[in-house]
Each structure stands twice: as C-alpha cells, then as structure tokens.
N, C-alpha and C positions, 0 to 999 in steps of 0.2 A: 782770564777770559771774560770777556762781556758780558750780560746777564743776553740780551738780544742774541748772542753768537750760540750762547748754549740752547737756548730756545729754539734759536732756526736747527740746527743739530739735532735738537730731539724729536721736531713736527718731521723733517726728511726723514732719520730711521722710521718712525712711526706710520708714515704714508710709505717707506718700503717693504716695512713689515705685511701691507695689508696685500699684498703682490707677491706671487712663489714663482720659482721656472722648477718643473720637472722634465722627466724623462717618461714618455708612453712605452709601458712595460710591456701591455694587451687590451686586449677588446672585450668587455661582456654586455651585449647585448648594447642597450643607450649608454652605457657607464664606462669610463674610460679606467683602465690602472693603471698609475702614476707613481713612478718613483720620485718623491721627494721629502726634503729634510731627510735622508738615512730612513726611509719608511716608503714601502710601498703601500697607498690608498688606494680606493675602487670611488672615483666621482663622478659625479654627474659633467655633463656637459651642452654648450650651447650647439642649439639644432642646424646654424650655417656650419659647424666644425665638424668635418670627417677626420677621425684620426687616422693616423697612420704608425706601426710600432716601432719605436725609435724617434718620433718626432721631439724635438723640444717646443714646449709647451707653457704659455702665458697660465699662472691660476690666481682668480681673483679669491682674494684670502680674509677680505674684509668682516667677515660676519662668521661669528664663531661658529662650528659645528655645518656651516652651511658654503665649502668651500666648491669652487665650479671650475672647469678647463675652459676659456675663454677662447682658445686658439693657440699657432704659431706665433710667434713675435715674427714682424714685416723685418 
C-alpha cells in the first residue's frame, strides 16, 4: 500500500473518531442520556436541540471529556 493511501486512511478514521451517533435513553433537565459506544452518558446539549427519547443523535466527540449532542442527523 502507498505511503499517501495509508495516510488518507488514518486522517478519515481520525475525523470519524471525533463524531459518535447515539441513542437518547432520557431527559434530565438541559442534559440529555445518551446511549453510546456500549455506555450510557448524561451530556450536555445544544440549545436549538430538543430531544426526544429514542431519537438518533449526532455527538460531537472532538475534545476530550467535553462531548456534546449536536442534534438529529438530517
């Protein structure tokens, strides 16, 4: 394989790495629980997104310890 082939290969996992989809398990208060990766979390969320339980769910995963639910995917 290419030195350029393995490259692009690891910059795409690494930008998909920084991008989750969960499952909205509940609601507490501003903070949404999210089932994902095999783990339910309690994250914050952006203020245009109303969840709904059950929704599938965009989370930007980019910043360690600092994960958010952006929304639905369109």
């Amino acid at each position: 394989m290419r030195m350029i082939d393995v490259l692009w290969q690891r910059l795409e996992e690494l930008v998909a790495s920084q991008r989750k989809q969960g499952i909205v398990a509940g609601i507490s208060g501003t903070k949404v629980i999210v089932a994902v990766d095999d783990a339910i979390m309690t994250l914050p969320r952006y203020k245009h997104y109303t969840p709904t339980v059950n929704d599938v769910v965009d989370i930007d995963a980019s910043r360690r310890g600092a994960w958010i639910v952006i929304g639905t995917p369109a």
